[in-house]
N, C-alpha and C positions, 0 to 999 in steps of 0.2 A: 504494500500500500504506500502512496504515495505523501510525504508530511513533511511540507518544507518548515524549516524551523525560522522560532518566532522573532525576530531583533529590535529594535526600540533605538532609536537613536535620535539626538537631536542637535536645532542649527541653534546656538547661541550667539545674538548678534549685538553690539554695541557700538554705535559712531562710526559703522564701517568697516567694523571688523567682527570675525569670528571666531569662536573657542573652540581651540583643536587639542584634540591629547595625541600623547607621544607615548607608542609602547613598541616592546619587543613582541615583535614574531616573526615566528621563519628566518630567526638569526639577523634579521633588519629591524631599526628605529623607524616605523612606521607614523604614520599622521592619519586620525579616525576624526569623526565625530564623539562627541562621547556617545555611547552604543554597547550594547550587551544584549544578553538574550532572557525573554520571558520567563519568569520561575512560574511551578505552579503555586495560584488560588493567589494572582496579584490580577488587579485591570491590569489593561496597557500605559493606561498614566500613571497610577503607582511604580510599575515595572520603570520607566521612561524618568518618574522622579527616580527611584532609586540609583540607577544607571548615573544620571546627573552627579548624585552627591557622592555616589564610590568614585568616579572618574575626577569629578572638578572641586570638591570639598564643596558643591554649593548647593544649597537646600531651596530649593526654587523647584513649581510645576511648571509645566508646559502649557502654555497660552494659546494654542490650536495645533493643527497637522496641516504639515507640508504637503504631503500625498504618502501613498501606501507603495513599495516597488518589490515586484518577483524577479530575483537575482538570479537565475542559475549559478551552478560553479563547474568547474575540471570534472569535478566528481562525477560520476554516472549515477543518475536519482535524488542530487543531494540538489537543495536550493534553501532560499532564506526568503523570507518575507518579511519587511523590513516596515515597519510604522515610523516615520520621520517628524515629529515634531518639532518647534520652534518656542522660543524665547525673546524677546526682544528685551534689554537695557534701556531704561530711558534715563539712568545719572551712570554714572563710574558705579559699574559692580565692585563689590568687596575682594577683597583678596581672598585667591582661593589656597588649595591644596590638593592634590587626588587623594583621596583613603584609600584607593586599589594597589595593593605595591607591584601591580603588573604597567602600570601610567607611571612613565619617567620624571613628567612633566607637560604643563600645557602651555600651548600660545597663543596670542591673539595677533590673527594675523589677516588680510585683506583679500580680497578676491583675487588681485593680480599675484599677492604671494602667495597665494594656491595652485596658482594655475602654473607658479613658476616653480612648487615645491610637487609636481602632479608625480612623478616619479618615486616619490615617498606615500604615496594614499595608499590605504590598505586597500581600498577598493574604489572602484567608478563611480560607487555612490559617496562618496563622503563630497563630491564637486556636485554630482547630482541635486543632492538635496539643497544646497545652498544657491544654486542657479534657481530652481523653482522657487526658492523661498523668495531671491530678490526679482523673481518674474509678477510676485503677488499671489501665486496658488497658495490658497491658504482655505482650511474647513476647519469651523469652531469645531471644539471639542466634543459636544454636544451630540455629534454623530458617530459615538463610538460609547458602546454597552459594554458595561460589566452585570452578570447576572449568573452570580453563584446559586442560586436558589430556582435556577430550570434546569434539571438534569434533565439530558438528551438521551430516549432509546437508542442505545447501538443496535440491538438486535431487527431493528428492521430496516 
């Protein structure tokens, strides 16, 4: 059966810039959104705050979704589903910290140093999501349920 797994990432933006984290994988300093994957018996905003505050030390929700993207990968069966929400700053955010000791460090950095830093992204979407976010695609949050309390028959 086929079950792309769930990710939660989001664009944090302030004066024209945006919050990137810095970790290892695959032997590389990579550059993410902050982003991780769904635990169970969390919404996706809780998941999406949580991601926030292990990655960037900052305790903020997210203020709408960018859009939703089906990733394939190399893998044969494997894909991500990836919920992109946004944040916007309206004064100087607080200084952070990551709590993940997988996150080096973050930066806030501009679109053009994205595009110049593109060979460090862990993936296509980490430029994805912030291209839509400064195109305007944006849906309140309001269109996305959490509902523990409808257990779904598998059996049919």
């Amino acid at each position: 059966m086929y079950k792309p797994e769930v990710t939660l990432a989001c664009v944090i933006e302030y004066d024209g810039k945006f919050l990137l984290v810095e970790e290892q994988k695959q032997g590389q300093m990579l550059l993410n959104n902050p982003a991780g994957h769904l635990e169970p018996g969390e919404s996706l905003i809780q998941g999406a705050q949580r991601e926030i505050l292990e990655e960037t030390g900052l305790d903020i929700s997210p203020q709408g979704l960018v859009g939703v993207y089906l990733a394939p990968t190399a893998e044969a069966g494997r894909s991500y589903l990836r919920f992109c929400f946004y944040y916007k700053y309206d004064s100087l955010p607080p200084a952070s910290k990551p709590l993940d000791p997988e996150i080096s460090c973050t930066h806030w950095m501009t679109k053009a140093e994205l595009v110049a830093a593109s060979s460090r992204h862990r993936s296509g979407l980490v430029l994805k999501g912030i291209e839509d976010y400064l195109s305007g695609q944006r849906a309140p949050l309001t269109q996305l349920h959490y509902c523990p309390d409808q257990q779904i028959d598998r059996s049919s």
